[in-house]
TIVEXGU-891857 format. One line per 2 residues: number of its first residue (from 1); for each residue x, z, y of C-alpha. Coordinates in nm, 4 decimals. Layout:
<recs>
NUM	X/Z/Y; ... .
</recs>
This chain:
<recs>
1	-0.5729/-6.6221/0.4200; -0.2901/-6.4845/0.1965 .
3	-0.0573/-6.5370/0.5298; -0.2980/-6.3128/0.7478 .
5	-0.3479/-6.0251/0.5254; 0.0507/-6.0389/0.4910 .
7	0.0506/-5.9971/0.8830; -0.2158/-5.6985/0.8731 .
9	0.0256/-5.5716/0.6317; 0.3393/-5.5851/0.8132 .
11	0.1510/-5.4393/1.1235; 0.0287/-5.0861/0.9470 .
13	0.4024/-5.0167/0.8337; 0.5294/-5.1083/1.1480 .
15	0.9265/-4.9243/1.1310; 0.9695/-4.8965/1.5042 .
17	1.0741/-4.5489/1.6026; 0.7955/-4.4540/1.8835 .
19	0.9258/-4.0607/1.8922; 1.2871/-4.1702/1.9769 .
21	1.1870/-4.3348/2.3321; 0.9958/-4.0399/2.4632 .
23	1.2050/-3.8567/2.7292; 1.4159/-3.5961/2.6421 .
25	1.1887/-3.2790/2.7937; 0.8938/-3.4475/2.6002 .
27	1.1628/-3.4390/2.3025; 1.2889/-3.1175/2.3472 .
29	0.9075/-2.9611/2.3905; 0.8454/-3.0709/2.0423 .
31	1.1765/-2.9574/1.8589; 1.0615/-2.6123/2.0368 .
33	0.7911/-2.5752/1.7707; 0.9777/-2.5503/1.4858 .
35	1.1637/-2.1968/1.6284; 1.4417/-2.2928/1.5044 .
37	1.8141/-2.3534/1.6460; 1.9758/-2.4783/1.3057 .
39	1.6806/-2.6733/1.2396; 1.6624/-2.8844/1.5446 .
41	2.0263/-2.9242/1.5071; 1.9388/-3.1008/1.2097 .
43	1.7746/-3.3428/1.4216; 2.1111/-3.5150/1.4717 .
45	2.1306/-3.6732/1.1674; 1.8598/-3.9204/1.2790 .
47	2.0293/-4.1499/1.5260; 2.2783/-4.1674/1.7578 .
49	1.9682/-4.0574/2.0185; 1.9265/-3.7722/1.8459 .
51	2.3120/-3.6308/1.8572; 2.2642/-3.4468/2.1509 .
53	1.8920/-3.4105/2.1942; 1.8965/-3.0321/2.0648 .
55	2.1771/-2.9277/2.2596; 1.9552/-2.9361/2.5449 .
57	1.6784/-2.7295/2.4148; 1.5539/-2.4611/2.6247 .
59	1.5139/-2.1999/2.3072; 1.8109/-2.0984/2.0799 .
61	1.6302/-1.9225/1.7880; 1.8192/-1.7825/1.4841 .
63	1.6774/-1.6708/1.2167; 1.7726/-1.4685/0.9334 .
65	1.8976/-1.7437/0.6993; 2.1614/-1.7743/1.0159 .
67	2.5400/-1.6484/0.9890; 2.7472/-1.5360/1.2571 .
69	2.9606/-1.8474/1.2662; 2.6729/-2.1107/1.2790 .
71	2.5474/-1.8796/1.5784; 2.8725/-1.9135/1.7692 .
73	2.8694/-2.3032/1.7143; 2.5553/-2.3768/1.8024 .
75	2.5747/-2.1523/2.1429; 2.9188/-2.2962/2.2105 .
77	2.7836/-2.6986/2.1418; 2.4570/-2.6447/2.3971 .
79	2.4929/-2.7603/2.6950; 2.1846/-2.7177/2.8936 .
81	2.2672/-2.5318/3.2504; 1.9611/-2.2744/3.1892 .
83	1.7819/-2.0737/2.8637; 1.4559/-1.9527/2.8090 .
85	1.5229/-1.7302/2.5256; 1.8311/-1.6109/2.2990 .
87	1.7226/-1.4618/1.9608; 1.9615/-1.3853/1.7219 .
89	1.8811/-1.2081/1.3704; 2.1876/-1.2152/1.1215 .
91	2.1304/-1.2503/0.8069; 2.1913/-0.9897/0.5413 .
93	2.4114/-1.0963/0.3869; 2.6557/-1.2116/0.6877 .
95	2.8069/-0.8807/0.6468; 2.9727/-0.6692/0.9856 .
97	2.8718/-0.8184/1.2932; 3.1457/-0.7217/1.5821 .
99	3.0415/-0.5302/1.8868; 3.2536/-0.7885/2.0456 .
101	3.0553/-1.0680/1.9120; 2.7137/-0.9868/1.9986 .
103	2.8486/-0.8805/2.3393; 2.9530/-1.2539/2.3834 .
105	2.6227/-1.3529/2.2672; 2.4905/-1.1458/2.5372 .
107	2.7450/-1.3045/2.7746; 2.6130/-1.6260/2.7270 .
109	2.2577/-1.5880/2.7589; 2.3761/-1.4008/3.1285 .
111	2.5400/-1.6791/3.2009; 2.2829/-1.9493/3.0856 .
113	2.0165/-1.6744/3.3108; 1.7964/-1.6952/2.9495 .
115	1.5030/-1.5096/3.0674; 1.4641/-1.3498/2.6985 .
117	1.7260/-1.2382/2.5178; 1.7152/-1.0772/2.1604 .
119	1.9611/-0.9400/1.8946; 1.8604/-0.8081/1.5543 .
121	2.1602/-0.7070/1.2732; 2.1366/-0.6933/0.9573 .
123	1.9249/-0.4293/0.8258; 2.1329/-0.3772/0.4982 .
125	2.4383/-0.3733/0.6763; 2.7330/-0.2322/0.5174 .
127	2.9579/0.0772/0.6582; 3.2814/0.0237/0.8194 .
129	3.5879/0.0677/0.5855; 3.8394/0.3542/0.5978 .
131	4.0458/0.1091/0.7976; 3.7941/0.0303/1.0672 .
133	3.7331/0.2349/1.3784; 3.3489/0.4235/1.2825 .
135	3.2526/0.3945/1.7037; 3.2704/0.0148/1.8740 .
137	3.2309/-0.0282/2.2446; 2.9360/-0.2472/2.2998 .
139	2.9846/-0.4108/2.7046; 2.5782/-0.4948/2.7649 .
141	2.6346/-0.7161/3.0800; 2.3901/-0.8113/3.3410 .
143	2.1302/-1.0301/3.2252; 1.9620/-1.0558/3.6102 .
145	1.7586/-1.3002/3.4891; 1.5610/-1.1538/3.1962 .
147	1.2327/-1.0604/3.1675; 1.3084/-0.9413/2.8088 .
149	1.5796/-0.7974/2.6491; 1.5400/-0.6216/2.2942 .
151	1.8730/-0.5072/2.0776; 1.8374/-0.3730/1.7371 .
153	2.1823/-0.2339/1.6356; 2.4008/-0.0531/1.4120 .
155	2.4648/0.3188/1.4526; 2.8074/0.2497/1.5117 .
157	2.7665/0.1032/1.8388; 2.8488/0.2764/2.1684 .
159	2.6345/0.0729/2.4330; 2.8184/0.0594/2.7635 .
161	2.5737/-0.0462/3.0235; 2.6644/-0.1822/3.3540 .
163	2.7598/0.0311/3.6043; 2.5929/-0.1524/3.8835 .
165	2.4014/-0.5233/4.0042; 2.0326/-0.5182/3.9333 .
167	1.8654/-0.6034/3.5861; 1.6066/-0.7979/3.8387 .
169	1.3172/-0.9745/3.6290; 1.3137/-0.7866/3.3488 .
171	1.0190/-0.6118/3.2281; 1.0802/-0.5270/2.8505 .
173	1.3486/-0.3095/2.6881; 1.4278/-0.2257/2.3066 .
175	1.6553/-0.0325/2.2513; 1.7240/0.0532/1.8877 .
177	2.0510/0.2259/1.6748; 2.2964/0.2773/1.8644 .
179	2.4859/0.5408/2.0844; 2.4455/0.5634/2.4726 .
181	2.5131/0.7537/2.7093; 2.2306/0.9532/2.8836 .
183	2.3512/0.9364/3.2416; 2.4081/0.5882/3.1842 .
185	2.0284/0.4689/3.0593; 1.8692/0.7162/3.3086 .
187	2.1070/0.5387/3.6165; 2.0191/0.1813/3.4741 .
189	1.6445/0.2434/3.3852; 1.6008/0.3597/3.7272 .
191	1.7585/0.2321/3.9858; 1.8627/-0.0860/3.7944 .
193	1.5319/-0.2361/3.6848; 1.3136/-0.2238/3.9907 .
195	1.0614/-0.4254/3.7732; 1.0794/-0.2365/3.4396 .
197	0.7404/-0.1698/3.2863; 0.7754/-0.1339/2.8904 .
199	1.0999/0.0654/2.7898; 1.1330/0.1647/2.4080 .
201	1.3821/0.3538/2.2388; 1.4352/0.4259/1.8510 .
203	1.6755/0.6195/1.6704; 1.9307/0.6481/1.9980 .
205	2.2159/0.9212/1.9305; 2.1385/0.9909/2.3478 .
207	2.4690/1.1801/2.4233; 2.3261/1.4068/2.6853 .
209	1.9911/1.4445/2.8874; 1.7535/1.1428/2.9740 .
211	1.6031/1.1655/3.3036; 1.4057/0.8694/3.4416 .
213	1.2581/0.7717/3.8053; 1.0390/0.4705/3.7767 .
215	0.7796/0.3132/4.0103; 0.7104/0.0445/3.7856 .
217	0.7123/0.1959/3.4449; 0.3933/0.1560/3.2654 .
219	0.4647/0.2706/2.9325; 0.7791/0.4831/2.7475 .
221	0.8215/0.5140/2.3581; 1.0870/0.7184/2.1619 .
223	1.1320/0.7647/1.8312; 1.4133/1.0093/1.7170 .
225	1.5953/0.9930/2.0297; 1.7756/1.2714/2.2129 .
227	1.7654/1.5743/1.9554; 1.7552/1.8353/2.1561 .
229	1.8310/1.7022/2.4778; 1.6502/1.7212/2.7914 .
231	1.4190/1.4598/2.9026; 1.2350/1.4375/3.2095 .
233	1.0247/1.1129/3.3508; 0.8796/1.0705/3.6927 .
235	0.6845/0.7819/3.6699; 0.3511/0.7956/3.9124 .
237	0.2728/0.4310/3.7402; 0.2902/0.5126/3.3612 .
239	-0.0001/0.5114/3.1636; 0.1557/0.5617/2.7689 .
241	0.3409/0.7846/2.6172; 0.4953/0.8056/2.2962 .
243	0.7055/1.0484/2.1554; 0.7818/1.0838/1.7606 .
245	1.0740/1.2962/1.6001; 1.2970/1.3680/1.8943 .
247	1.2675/1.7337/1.9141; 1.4038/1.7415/2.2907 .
249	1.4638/2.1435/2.3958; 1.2657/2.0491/2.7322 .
251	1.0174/1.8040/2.8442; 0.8871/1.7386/3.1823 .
253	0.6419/1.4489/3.2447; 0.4768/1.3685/3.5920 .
255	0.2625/1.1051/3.5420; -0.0903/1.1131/3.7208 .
257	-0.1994/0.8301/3.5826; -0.0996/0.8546/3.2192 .
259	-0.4052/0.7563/2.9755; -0.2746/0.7639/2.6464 .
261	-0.0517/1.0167/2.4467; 0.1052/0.9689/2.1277 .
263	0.2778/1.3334/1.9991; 0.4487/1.3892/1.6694 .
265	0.7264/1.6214/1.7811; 0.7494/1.9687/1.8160 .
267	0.5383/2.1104/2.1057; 0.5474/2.4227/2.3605 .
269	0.3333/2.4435/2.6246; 0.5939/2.6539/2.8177 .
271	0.9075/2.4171/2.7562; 0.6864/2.0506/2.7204 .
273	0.4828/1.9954/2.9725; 0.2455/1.6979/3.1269 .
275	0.2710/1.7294/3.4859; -0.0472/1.5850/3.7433 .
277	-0.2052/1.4010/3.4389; -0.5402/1.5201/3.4183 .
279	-0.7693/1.6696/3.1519; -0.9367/1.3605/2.9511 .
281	-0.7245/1.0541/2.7686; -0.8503/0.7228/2.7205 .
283	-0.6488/0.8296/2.3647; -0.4387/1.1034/2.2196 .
285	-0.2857/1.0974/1.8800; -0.1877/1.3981/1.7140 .
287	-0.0278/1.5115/1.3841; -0.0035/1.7991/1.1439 .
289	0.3646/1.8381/1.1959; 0.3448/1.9569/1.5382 .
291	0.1860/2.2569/1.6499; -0.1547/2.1007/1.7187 .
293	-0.3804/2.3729/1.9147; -0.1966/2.4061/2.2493 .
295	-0.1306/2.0406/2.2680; -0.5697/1.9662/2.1571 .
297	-0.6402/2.1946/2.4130; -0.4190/2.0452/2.6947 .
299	-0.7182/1.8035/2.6924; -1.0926/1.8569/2.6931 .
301	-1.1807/1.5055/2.5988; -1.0687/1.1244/2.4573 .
303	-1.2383/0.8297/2.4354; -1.0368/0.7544/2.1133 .
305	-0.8278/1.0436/1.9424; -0.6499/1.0878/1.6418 .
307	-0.6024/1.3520/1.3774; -0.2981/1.2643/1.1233 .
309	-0.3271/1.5588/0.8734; -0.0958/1.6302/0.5873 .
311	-0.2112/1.9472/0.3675; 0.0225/2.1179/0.1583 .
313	-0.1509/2.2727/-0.2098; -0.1752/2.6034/-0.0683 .
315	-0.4720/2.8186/0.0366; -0.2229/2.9260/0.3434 .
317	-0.1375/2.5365/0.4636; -0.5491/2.4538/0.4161 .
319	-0.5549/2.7784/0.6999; -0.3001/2.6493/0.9241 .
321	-0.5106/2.2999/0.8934; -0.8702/2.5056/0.9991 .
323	-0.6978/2.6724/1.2853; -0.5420/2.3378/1.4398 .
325	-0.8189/2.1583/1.3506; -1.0735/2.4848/1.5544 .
327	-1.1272/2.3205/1.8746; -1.0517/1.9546/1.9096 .
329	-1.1069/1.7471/2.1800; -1.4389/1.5680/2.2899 .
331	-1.4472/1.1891/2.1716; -1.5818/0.8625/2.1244 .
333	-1.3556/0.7460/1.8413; -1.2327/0.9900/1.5958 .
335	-0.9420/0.8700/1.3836; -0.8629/1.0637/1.0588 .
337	-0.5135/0.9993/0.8393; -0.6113/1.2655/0.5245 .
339	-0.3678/1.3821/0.3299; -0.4865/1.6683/0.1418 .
341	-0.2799/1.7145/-0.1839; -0.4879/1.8395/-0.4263 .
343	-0.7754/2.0078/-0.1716; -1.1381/1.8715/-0.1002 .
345	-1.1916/1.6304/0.0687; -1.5620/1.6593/0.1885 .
347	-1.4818/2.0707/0.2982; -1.1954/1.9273/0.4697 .
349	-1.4490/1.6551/0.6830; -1.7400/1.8480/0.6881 .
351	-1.4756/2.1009/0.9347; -1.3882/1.8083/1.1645 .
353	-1.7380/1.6718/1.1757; -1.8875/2.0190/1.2961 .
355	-1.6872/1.9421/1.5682; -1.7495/1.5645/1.6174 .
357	-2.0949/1.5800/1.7460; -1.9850/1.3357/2.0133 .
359	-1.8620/1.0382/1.8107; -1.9618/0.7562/1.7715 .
361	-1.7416/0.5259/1.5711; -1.5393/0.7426/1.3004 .
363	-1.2228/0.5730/1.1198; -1.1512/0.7399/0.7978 .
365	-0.7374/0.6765/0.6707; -0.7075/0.7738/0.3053 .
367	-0.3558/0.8869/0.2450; -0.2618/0.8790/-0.1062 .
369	0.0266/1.0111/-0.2900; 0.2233/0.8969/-0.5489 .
371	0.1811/1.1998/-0.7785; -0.2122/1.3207/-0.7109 .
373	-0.3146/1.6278/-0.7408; -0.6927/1.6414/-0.8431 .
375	-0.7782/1.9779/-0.8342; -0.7014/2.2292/-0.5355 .
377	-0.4351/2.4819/-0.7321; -0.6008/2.8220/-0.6159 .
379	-0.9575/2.9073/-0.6063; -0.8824/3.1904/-0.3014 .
381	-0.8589/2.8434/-0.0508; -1.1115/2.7883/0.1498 .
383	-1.1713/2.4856/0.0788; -1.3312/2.5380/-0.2517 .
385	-1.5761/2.7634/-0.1108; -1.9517/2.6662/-0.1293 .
387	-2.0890/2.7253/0.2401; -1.7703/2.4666/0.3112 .
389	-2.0281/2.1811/0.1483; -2.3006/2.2864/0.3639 .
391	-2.3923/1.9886/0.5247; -2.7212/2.0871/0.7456 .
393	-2.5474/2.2094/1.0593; -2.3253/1.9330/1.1068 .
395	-2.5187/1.7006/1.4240; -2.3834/1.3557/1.4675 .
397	-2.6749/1.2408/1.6515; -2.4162/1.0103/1.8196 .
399	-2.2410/0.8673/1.5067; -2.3005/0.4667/1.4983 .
401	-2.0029/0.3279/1.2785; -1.7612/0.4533/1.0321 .
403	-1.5017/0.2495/0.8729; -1.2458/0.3893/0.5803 .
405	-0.9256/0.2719/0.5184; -0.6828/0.2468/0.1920 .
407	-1.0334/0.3319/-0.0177; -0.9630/0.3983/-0.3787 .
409	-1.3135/0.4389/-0.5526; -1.2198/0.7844/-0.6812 .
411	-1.4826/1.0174/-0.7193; -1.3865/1.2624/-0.4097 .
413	-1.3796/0.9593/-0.1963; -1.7079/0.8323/-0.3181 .
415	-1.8474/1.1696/-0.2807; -1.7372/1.1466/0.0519 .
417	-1.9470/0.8505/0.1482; -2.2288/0.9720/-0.0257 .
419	-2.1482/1.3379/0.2479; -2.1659/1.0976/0.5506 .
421	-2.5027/0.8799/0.4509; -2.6881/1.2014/0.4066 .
423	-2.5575/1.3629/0.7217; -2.6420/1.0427/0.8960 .
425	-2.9043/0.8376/0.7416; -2.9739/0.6007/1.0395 .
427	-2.6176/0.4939/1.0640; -2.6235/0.1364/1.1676 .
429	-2.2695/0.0200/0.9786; -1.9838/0.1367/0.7817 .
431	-1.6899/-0.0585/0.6450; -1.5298/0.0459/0.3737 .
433	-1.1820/-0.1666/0.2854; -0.9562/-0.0795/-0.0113 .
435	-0.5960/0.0189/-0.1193; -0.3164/-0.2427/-0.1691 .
437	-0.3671/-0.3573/-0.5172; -0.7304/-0.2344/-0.5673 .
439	-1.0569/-0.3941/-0.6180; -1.3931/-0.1925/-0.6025 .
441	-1.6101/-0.1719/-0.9377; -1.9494/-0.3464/-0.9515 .
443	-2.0401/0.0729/-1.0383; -1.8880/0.2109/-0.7678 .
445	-2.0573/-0.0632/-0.4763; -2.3541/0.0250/-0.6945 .
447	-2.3588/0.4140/-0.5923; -2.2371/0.3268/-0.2587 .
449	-2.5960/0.0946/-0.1924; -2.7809/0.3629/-0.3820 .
451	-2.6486/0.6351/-0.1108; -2.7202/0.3981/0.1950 .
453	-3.0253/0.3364/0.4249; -3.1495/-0.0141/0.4194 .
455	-3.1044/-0.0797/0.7544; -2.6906/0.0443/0.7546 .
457	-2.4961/-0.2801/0.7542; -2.2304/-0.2073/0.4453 .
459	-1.9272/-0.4193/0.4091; -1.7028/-0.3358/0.1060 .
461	-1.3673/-0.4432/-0.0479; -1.1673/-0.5961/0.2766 .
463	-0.8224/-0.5346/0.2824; -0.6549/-0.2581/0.4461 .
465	-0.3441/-0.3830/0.5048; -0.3834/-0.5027/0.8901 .
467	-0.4030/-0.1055/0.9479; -0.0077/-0.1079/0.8761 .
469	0.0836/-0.2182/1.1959; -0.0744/0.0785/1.3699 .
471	-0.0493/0.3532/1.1055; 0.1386/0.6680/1.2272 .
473	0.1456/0.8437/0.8887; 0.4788/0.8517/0.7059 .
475	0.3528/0.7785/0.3676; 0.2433/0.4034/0.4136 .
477	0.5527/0.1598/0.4131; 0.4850/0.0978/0.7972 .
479	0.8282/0.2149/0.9212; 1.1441/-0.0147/0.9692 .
481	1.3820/-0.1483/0.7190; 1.6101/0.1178/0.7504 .
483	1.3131/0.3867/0.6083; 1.2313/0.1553/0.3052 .
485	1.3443/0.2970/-0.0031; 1.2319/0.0765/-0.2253 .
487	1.5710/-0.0941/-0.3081; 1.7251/0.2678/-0.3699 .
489	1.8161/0.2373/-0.7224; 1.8951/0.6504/-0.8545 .
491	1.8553/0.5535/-1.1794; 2.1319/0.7960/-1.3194 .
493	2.0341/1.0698/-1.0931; 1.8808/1.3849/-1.2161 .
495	2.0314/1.7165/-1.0160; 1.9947/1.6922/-0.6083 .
497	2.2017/2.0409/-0.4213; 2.2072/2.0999/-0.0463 .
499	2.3154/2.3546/0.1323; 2.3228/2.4687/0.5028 .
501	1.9218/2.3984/0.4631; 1.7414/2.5421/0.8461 .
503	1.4389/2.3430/0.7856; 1.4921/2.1340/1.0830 .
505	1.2395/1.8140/1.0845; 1.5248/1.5438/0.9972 .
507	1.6151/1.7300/0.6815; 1.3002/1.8094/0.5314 .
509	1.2251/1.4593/0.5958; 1.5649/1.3769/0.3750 .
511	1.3852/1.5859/0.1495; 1.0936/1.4199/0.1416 .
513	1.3191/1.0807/0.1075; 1.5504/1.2063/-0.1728 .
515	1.2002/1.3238/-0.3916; 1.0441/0.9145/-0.2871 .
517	1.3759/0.7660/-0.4145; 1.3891/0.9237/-0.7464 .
519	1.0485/1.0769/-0.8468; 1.1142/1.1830/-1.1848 .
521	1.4605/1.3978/-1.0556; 1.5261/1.7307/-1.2779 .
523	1.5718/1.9771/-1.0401; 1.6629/2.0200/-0.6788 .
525	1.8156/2.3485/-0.5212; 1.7969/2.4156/-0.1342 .
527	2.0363/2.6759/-0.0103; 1.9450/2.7721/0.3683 .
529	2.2137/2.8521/0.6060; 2.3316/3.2091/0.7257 .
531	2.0264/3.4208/0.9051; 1.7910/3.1391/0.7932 .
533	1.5139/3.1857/0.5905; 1.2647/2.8758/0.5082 .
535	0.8734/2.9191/0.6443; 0.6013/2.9089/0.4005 .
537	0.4884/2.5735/0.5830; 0.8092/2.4235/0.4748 .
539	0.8060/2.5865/0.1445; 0.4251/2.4235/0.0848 .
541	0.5830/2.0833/0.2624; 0.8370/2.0463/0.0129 .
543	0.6209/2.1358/-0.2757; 0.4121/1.8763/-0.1919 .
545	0.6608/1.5835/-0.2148; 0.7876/1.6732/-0.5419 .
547	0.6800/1.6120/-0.8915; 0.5538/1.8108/-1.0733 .
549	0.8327/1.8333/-1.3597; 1.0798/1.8390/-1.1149 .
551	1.2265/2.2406/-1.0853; 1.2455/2.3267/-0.7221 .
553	1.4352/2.6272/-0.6102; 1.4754/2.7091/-0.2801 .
555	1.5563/2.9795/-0.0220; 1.9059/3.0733/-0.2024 .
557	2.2083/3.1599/0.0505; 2.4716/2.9365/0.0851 .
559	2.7556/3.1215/0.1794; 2.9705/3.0332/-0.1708 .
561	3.0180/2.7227/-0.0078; 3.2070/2.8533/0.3061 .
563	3.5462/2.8035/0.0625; 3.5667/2.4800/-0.0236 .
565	3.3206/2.3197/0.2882; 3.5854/2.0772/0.4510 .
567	3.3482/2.0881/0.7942; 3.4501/2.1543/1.1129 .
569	3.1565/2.3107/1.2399; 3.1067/2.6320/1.0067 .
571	3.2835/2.9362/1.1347; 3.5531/3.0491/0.9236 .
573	3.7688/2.8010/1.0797 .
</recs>
């Protein structure tokens, strides 16, 4: 008896390796799920079997924790005749990564016809050294196999594409930091990816105009590419198009079947213009910094648009914000990002829903600053007027669903609920999720049931935080690792000077960046350049960022500098 139960034993910690006889494609499927290339060469520690079993695998995938050297290793030990995908991210603290380097990486996944191939460098990456050259030469070669290819840079790459041979499969391009020509992408985009249908570009320095022919293109994104270049896309198959902080001098998109529209640039109906696309959007998203009217009114109607509104504390910026806001397109969805600084926020909705009466599903972004301002600073704005809270000619005999975002409990937000369950008392749901780091009182869900029909479905205290990955605003922590300023340490200091000030978007946005960094700074002083003088929308704009104790002076000429200004570019030269 003793002898048998020894046997059973024996047979439930049997020590024969099973995994080790499977074939090597039933092998290499399972070291594919741990995404990994320095983990599955790990695997060759296990047996003699196992030595070469990763160099065969089908996906190279390093990950941040992965150095430039181990990456050249491991792609110079595989040996399989084909890739599926190349992704490299260095890690941080890797330091410099050669132009020279990644373009071998790039080599090799041409070579091994990967059909995805991605590079991401460090982040944190320091600048070159006095002894380096500022500008490498990045050779992109032919990767005629790809159906993606993504590159996330440095800024002192110069991309030199290839200057013919067809880019054949590939579908997706990212393109981020780096310099390239504009001849170059326009020749390559199209008449080098017959298949192309995604292209995105970030933070580009585009040396010269972008012009784009595309059968195939289905969607086109820049971000801060091309500053005052010319671009100009025919593209009868695009549908999307997004264009954020370039500030190109001309636009000129033909695009008859283009559906969606995503502007936060500057915008002139005479010198931007959308070409054969007709007059309603499946969506449009607009923002406060660019001249909204003409570009609402290009448009009589989206199924989903949205408002992203930033108010400076001034009875003059609350204006500007009524006459953008006048006429706004008919729509289904209404999306509002509120950022009011110190003005009401149920005037401020009660003027949008007036001209809602359409909706039916209403998303509600709270934007909330760092500093708050509680109390509008003048009581000449308009939006502390009474007949602004006059609720009984607002119709949203449509209105089925609302849903607020980054919900704080405050009292103007509350009040704000309160506003939309009187003005709609048979609304069937609204979801209400909350800030980062708050939790709703058992008072204020209290007053929020109290307001509320018995037949709305309420849903309070979710998170907020899956609205990140689709937040336009540029107060929520949403943009890449280069915008983060959290590890800025300006501890020390406490007086900020600049000079040669215009106002331009980029440097009121360093503005805006500098005040983030150090909050508590003691003064800044913003000299404008020669026959510039700063607009009381970038006046209020600046205002806004700052603290309170911090002494702002601005407007001042700064024409003392012209002696001892080493730059090229001013005139006394």
């Amino acid at each position: 008896m003793k002898s048998a139960r020894l046997g059973e034993a024996q047979g439930c910690h049997d020590a024969t390796d099973h995994i080790s006889g499977l074939s090597d494609d039933l092998l290499h499927y399972i070291l594919s799920y741990l995404h990994s290339a320095p983990a599955t060469a790990q695997t060759s520690v296990l047996s003699r079997r196992w030595r070469s079993v990763w160099k065969q695998i089908p996906d190279l995938i390093f990950l941040e924790e992965s150095s430039p050297d181990s990456v050249d290793a491991a792609l110079a030990a595989h040996t399989a005749p084909t890739l599926d995908k190349l992704a490299v991210a260095v890690a941080k603290a890797s330091g410099r990564v050669s132009a020279a380097r990644v373009a071998a990486w790039l080599r090799f996944a041409s070579r091994r016809d990967a059909q995805e191939a991605h590079v991401v460098l460090s982040c944190k990456e320091p600048p070159p050294s006095e002894n380096e050259e500022e500008v490498e030469e990045l050779e992109v070669p032919l990767l005629e196999s790809a159906v993606m290819f993504t590159a996330n840079l440095v800024v002192t790459f110069r991309l030199r594409l290839p200057p013919a041979g067809s880019f054949a499969e590939l579908r997706l391009l990212i393109l981020t930091l780096a310099a390239v020509s504009g001849d170059d992408l326009s020749r390559v985009v199209s008449t080098q990816c017959p298949c192309l249908c995604v292209l995105e570009l970030a933070m580009l320095n585009l040396v010269g105009d972008l012009s784009i022919r595309s059968d195939s293109l289905r969607a086109i994104s820049l971000r801060v590419v091309g500053k005052e270049s010319q671009l100009e896309v025919t593209a009868p198959s695009l549908e999307s198009f997004v264009v954020h902080g370039c500030s190109h001098r001309q636009v000129r998109i033909t695009a008859p079947k283009l559906t969606e529209v995503e502007w936060d640039d500057a915008y002139d109906p005479d010198a931007h213009r959308l070409l054969d696309t007709g007059r309603h959007l499946h969506k449009l998203v607009v923002t406060q910094w660019s001249p909204m009217p003409p570009l609402l009114e290009r448009f009589e109607s989206a199924d989903e648009l949205s408002l992203h509104l930033a108010i400076p504390p001034f009875a003059w910026a609350y204006n500007i914000f009524l006459q953008n806001t006048s006429n706004i397109p008919k729509s289904k969805v209404l999306t509002v990002g509120l950022k009011l600084m110190g003005h009401a926020t149920e005037p401020s909705m009660l003027h949008l829903l007036r001209r809602s009466g359409f909706t039916t599903k209403l998303v509600i972004e709270f934007i909330h600053m760092d500093t708050p301002t509680t109390v509008c600073p003048t009581l000449i704005c308009p939006c502390s007027q009474p007949d602004r809270l006059r609720a009984e000619n607002v119709a949203l005999d449509s209105l089925e669903e609302v849903e607020i975002h980054f919900f704080t409990g405050a009292d103007d937000e509350v009040n704000l609920v309160k506003l939309l369950l009187m003005c709609k008392k048979d609304l069937k749901s609204m979801t209400i999720n909350v800030a980062d780091d708050f939790s709703l009182s058992e008072e204020v869900r209290g007053k929020i049931h109290g307001f509320a029909h018995p037949n709305t479905k309420l849903e309070m205290g979710g998170s907020s935080s899956h609205k990140r990955d689709i937040c336009m605003c540029k107060d929520h922590d949403c943009q890449p690792d280069r915008l983060r300023a959290e590890n800025v340490a300006l501890d020390s200091l406490e007086e900020v000077e600049i000079h040669f000030f215009t106002g331009a978007d980029d440097e009121v946005n360093l503005v805006k960046l500098l005040l983030m960094c150090k909050k508590d700074i003691k003064s800044m002083t913003i000299n404008v350049a020669d026959d510039f003088s700063l607009s009381e929308e970038v006046r209020g704009m600046i205002h806004g960022f700052a603290h309170p104790n911090t002494k702002l002076e601005m407007g001042g000429s700064s024409s003392h500098k012209r002696d001892i200004c080493m730059c090229k570019d001013h005139d006394w030269y």
